[in-house]
C-alpha positions as CSV (number, residue, x, y, z in Angstrom):
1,X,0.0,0.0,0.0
2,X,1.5,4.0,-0.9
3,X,1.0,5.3,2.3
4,X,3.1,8.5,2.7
5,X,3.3,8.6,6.4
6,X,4.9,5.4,6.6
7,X,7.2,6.1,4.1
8,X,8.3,9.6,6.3
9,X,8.5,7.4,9.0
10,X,11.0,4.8,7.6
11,X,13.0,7.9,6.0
12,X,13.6,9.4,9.2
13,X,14.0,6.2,11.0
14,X,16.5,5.2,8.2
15,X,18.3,9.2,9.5
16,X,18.7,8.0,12.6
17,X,20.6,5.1,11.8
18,X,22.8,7.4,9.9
19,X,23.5,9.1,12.4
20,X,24.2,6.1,15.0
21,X,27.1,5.2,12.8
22,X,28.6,8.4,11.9
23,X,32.2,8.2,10.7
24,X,34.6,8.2,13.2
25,X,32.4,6.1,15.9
26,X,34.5,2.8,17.7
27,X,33.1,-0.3,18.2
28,X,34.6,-1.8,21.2
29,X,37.1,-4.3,18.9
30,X,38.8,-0.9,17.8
31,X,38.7,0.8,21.2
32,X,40.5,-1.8,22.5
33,X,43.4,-2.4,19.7
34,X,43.5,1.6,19.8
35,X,44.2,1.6,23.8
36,X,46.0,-1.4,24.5
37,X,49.0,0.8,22.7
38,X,48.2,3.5,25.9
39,X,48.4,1.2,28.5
40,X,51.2,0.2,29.8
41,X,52.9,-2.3,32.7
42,X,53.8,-0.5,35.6
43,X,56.9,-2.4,37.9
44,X,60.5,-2.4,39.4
45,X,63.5,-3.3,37.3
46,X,66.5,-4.3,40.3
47,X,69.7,-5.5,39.1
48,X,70.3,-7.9,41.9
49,X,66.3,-9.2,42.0
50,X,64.9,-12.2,40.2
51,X,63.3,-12.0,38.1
52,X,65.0,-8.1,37.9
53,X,61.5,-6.6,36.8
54,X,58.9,-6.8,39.3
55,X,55.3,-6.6,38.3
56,X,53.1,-4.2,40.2
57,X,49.8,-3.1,38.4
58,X,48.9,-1.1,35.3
59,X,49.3,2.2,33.9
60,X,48.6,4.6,31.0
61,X,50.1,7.1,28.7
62,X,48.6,11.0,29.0
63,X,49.6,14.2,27.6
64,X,52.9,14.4,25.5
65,X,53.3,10.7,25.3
66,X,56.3,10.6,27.7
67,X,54.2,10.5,31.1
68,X,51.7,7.6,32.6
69,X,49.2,8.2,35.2
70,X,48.4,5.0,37.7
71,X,47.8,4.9,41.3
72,X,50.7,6.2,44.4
73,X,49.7,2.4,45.9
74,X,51.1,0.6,43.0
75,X,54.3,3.1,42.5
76,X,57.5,0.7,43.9
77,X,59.0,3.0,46.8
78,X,63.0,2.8,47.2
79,X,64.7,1.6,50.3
80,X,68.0,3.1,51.6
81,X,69.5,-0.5,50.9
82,X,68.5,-1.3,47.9
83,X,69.8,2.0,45.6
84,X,70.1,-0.4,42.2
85,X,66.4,-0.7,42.5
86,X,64.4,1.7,40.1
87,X,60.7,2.8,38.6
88,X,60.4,0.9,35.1
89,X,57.5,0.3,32.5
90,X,56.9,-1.6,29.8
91,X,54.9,-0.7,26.9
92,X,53.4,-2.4,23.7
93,X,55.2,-1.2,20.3
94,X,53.5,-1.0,17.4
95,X,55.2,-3.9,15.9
96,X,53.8,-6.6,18.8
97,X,56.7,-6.7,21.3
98,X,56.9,-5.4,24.6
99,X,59.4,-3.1,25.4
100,X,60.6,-2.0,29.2
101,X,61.2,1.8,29.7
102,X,63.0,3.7,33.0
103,X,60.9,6.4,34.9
104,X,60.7,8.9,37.5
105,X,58.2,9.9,40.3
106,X,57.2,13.2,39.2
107,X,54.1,13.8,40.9
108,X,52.5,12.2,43.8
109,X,48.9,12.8,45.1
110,X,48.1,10.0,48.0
111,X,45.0,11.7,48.7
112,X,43.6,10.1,45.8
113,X,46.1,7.6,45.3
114,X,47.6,8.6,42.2
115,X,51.3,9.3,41.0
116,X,52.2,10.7,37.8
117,X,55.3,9.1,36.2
118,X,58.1,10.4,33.0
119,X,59.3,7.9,30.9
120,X,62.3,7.6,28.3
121,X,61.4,8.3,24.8
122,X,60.1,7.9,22.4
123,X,56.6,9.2,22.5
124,X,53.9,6.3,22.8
125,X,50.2,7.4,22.1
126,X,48.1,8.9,24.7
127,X,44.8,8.3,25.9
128,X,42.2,10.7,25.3
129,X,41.1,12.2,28.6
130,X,37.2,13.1,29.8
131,X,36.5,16.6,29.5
132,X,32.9,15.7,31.2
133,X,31.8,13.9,33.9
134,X,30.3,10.0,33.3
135,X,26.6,9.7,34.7
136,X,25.4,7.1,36.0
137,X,24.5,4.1,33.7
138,X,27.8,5.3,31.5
139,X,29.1,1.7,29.5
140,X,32.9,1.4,30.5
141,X,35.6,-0.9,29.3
142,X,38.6,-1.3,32.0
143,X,42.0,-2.6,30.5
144,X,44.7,-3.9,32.8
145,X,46.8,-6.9,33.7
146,X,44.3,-8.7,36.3
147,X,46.7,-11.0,38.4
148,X,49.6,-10.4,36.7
149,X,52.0,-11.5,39.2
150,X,50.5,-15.4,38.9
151,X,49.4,-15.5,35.2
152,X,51.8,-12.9,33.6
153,X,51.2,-9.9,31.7
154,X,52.0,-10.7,27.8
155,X,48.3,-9.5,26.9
156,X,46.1,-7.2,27.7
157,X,43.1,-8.1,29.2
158,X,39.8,-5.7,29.3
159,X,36.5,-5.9,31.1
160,X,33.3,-4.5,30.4
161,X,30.2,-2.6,32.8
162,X,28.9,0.1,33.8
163,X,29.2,3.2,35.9
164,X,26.6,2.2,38.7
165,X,27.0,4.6,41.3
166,X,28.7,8.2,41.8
167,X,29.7,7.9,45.6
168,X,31.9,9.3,48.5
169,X,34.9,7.6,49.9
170,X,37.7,8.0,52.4
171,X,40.6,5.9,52.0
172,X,41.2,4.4,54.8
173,X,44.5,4.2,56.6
174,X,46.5,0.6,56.2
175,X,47.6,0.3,59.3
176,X,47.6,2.4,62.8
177,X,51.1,3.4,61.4
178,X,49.5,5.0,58.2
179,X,47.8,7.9,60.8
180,X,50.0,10.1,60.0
181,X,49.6,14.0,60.5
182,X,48.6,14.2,56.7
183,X,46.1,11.3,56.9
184,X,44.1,12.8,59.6
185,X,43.9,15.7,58.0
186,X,42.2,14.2,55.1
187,X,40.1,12.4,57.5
188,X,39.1,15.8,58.8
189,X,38.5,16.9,55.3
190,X,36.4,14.7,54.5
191,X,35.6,12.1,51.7
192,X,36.0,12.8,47.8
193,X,33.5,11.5,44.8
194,X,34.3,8.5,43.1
195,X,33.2,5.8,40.2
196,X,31.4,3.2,41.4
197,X,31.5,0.3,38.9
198,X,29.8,-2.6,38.4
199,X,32.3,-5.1,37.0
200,X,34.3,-7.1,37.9
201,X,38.8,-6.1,38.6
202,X,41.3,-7.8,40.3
203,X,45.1,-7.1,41.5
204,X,46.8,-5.9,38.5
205,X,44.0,-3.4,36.8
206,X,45.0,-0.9,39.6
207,X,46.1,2.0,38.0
208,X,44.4,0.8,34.2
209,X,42.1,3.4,32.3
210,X,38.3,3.2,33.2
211,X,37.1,4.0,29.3
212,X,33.8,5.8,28.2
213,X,33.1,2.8,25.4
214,X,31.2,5.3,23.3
215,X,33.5,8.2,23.1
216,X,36.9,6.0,24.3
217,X,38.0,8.3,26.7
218,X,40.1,7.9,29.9
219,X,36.9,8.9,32.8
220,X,38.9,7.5,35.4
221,X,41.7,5.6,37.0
222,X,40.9,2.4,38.8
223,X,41.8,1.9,42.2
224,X,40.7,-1.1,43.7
225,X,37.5,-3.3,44.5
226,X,35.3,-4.3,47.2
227,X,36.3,-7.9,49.3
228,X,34.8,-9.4,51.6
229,X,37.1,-10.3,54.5
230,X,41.0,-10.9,53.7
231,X,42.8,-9.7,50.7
232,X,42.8,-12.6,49.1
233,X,38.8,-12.8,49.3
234,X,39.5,-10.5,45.7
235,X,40.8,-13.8,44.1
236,X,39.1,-16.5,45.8
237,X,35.2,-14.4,46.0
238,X,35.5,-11.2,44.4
239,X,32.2,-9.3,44.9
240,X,32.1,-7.6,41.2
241,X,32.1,-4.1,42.6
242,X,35.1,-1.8,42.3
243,X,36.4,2.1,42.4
244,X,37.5,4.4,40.0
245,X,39.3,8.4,40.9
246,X,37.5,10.5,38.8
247,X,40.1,11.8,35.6
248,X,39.2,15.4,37.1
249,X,41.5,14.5,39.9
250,X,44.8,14.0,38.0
251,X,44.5,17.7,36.2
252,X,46.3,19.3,39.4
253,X,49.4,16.7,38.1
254,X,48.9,17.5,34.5
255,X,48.8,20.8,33.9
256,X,52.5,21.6,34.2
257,X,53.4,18.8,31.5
258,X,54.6,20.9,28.4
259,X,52.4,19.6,25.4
């Protein structure tokens, strides 16, 4: 039957899906080959350790392609006795091999729990960071090296959800020794907004990118998960439900990096 109102309908319809799939738009498969470039294995390289690099969480390149944001928790500290030990990451190369870079501390924020690090050249690609904030119900990829330290980190390894909460936090202290003077005060000062997420991280995506799938930008770094009881209740029963520090909270560190 010619019916001209159908036939608007279809055409606009028919717009709309035009419009859905504008050039330019990533589906996840290409968000993730793009990123995985970005992100980047975040350790210890010590001449007298074995093995000599040490594997502590993830990271990712920002900025000018020389610097990586991750988390203060994951960053190896130094030790009066061990002065051979030093900051290293390694990174993905465009031709499939992964290739281990020294660094530097350059900027530590423990109030959020995250440290800003300068690596050796060259340049890798950066991540594209948030300029607005994720609502509630925002679809997120995380990509990281979950349990890296028992089944390695040769590939990168992403999880999908969603942003299911925006909540307050307070990091608590790890001991009765981590009360220091500055702790308290942040006590005082009260919590800070985070990400809640509902999917599901594990040792080793600390410090990873928490990415908006539909634009692919960095929203937020992850920090940890909820357990239930010890530590290793994150392996053995992880609960699915983890953190993010909103991206806003790294621009203190980032705006003194020449671009």
């Amino acid at each position: 039957m010619n019916n001209p109102g159908r036939r608007r309908l279809l055409a606009l319809a028919a717009g709309l899906a035009c419009i859905g799939t504008a050039a330019g738009a990533e589906t996840l498969p290409e968000l993730i080959a793009r990123a995985k470039r970005s992100v980047v294995v975040v350790g210890s390289w010590g001449l007298m350790d074995n093995p000599r690099f040490g594997f502590k969480a993830a990271g990712f390149v920002v900025a000018d392609g020389l610097h990586v944001l991750t988390n203060a928790h994951v960053v190896p500290t130094e030790t009066p006795d061990r002065v051979d030990r030093s900051i290293a990451v390694k990174i993905w190369t465009p031709d499939a091999q992964w290739v281990m870079r020294s660094a530097k501390l350059i900027s530590l924020d423990r109030a959020h729990d995250l440290a800003l690090l300068q690596m050796d050249g060259p340049p890798a690609p950066a991540l594209r960071l948030a300029a607005r904030e994720a609502p509630e119900g925002t679809s997120i990829a995380l990509i990281g090296f979950p349990i890296g330290n028992a089944l390695g980190y040769d590939v990168h390894v992403t999880h999908r959800g969603i942003v299911s909460a925006r909540t307050a936090i307070v990091p608590p202290a790890a001991a009765p020794s981590g009360l220091t003077e500055r702790a308290v005060r942040q006590l005082r000062a009260g919590a800070f907004e985070v990400l809640q997420l509902d999917v599901l991280a594990f040792p080793g995506n600390s410090g990873g990118p928490v990415l908006d799938i539909e634009t692919g930008e960095v929203i937020g770094v992850l920090q940890g998960g909820a357990i239930k009881g010890t530590r290793e209740a994150a392996l053995s029963a992880p609960t699915g439900i983890s953190y993010a520090v909103l991206i806003r909270d790294a621009a203190p560190m980032l705006k003194y990096i020449d671009h």
